[in-house]
Kinemage of the C-alpha trace (Angstrom):
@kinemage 1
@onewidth
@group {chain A} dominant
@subgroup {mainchain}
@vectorlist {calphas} color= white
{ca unk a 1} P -60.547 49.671 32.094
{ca unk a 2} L -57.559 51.236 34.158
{ca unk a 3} L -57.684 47.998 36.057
{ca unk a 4} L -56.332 45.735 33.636
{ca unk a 5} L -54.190 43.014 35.836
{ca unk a 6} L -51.210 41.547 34.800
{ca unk a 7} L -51.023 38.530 36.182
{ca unk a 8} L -47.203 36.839 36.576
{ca unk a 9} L -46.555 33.202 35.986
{ca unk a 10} L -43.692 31.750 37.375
{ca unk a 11} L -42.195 28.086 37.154
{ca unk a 12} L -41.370 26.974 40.127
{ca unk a 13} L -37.416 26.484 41.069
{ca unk a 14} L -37.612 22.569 41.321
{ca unk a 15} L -39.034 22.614 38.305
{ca unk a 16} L -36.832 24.498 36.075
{ca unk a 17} L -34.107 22.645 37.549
{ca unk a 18} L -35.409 18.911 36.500
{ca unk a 19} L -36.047 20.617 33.209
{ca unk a 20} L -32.365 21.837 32.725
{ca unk a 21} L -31.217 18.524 34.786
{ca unk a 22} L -33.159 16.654 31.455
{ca unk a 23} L -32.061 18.677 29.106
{ca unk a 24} L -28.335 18.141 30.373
{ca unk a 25} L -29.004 14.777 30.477
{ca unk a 26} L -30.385 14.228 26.736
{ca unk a 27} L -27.807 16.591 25.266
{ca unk a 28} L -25.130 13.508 27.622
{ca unk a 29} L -27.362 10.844 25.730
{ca unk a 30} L -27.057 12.601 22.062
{ca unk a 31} L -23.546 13.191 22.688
{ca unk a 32} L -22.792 9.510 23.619
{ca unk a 33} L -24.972 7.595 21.190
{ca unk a 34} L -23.451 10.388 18.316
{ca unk a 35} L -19.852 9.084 19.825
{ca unk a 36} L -20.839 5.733 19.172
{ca unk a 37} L -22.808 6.142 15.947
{ca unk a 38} L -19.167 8.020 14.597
{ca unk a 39} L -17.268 4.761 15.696
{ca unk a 40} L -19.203 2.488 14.528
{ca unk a 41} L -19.204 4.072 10.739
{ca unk a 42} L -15.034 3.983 11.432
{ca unk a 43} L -14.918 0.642 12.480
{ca unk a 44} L -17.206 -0.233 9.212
{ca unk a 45} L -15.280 1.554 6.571
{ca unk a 46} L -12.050 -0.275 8.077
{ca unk a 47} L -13.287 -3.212 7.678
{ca unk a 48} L -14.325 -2.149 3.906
{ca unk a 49} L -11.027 -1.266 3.478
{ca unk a 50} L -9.567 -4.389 5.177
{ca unk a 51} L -11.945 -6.651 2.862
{ca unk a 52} L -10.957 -4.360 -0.231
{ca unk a 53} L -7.520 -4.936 0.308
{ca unk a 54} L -7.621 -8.835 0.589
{ca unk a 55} L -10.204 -8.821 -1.987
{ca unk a 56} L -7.522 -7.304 -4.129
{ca unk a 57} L -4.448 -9.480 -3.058
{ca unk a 58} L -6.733 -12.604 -3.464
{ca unk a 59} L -7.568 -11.426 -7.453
{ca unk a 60} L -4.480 -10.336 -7.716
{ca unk a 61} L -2.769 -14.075 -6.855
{ca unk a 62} L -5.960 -15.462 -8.939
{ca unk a 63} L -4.838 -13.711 -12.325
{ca unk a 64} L -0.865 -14.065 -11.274
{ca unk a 65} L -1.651 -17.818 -11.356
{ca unk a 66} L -3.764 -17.995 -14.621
{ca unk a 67} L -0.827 -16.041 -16.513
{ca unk a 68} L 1.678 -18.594 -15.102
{ca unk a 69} L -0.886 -21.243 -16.130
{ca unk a 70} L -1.169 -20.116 -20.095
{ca unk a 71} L 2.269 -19.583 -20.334
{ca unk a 72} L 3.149 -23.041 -19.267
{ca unk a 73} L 0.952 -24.296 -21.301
{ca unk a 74} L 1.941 -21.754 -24.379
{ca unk a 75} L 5.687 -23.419 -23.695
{ca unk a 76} L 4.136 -26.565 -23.875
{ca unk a 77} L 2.967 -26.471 -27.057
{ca unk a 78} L 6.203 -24.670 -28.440
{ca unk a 79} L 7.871 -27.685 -26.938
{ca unk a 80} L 5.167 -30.191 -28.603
{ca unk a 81} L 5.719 -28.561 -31.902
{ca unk a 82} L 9.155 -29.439 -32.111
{ca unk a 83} L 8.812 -32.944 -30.579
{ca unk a 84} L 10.350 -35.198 -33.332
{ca unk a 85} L 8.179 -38.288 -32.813
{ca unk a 86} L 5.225 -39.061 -30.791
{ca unk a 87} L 7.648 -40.908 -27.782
{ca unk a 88} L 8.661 -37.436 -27.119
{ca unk a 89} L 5.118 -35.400 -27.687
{ca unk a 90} L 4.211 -37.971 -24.915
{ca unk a 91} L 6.839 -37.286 -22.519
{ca unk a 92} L 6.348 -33.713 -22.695
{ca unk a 93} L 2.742 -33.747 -22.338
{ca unk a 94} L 3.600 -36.282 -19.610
{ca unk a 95} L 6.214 -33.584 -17.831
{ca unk a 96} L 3.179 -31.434 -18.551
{ca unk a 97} L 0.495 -32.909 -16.861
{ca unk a 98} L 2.921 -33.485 -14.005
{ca unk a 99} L 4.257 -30.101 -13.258
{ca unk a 100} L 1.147 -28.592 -13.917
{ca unk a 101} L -0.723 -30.417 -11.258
{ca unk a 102} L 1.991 -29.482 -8.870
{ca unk a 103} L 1.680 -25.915 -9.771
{ca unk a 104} L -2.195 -25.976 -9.337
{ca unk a 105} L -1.799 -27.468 -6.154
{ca unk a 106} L 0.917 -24.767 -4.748
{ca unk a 107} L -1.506 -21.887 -6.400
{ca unk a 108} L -4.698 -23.311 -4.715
{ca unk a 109} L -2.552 -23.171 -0.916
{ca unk a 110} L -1.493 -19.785 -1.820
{ca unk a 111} L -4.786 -18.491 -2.875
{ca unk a 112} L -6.332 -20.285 0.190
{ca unk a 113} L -4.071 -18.786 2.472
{ca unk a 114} L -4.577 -15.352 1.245
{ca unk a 115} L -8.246 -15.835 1.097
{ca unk a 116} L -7.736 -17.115 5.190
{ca unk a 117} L -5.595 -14.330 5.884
{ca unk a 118} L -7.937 -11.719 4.258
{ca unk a 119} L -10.570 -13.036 6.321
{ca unk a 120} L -8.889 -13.469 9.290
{ca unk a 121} L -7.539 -9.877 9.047
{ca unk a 122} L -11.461 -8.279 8.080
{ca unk a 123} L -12.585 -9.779 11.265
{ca unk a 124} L -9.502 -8.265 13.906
{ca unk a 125} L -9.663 -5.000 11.522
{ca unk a 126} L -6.221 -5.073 10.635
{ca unk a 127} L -5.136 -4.447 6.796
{ca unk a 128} L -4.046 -6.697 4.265
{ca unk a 129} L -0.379 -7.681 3.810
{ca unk a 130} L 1.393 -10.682 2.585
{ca unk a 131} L 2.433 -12.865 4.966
{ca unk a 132} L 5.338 -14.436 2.735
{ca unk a 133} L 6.643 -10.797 2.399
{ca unk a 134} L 6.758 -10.209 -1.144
{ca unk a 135} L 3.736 -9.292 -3.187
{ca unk a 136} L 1.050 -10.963 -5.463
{ca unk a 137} L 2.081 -11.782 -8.434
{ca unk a 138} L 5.654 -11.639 -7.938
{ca unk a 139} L 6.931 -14.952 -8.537
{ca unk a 140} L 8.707 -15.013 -11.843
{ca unk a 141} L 7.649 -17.848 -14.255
{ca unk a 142} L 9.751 -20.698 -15.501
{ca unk a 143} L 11.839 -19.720 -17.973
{ca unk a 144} L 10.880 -21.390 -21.514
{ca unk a 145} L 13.179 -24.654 -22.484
């Protein structure tokens, strides 16, 4: 039982160097589809953010608008409540009518634009601004008569 052999296995040069020439090659692979796995998640959460932010100018313009809307209408009915015959409760429900349609109208382009914009922005990844350089909400409200 001295004569135990030990028999020596040995891989072959070519192919230890296809095996690290494959190895290389799928650590190159994980590296690249990890690269583009990493900007794909930053491209998504910009355009979360980008969609956030004209989410949040286009709710922002919505609840500007309805506060401009009840306070008209809150001045309205001051006015109406002091009208000192029904001629003049007509003509200011009349003025009313009138000025609130042409309100509506200018709130529904503004809120349509932002809504464009927001979109337009979320799908070149840019953030939101406004485009008529002030902010939502900003425009001060008629003063009361």
């Amino acid at each position: 039982m001295t004569d135990a052999r030990q028999t020596s296995f040995e891989v072959p040069a070519q192919m230890r160097e296809g095996a690290e020439k494959s190895l290389e090659q799928a650590r190159q692979g994980l590296d690249a589809f990890l690269g583009a796995a990493r900007r794909a998640a930053e491209t998504m959460e910009q355009s979360a953010d980008t969609a956030r932010a004209g989410a949040r100018d286009v709710t922002q313009r919505t609840f500007s608008s309805a506060e401009e809307n009840i306070h008209a209408a809150l001045d309205m009915a001051e006015r109406l409540v002091r009208a000192r015959n029904p001629q003049e409760a007509a003509q200011i429900q009349a003025e009313f009518v009138r000025a609130q349609f042409e309100a509506v109208q200018t709130q529904m382009r503004e809120i349509g634009a932002s809504m464009q914009s927001a979109l337009s922005q979320a799908s070149s990844g840019q953030t939101s601004t406004d485009q008529t350089g002030g902010t939502a909400g900003s425009k001060s409200r008629n003063t009361r008569k």
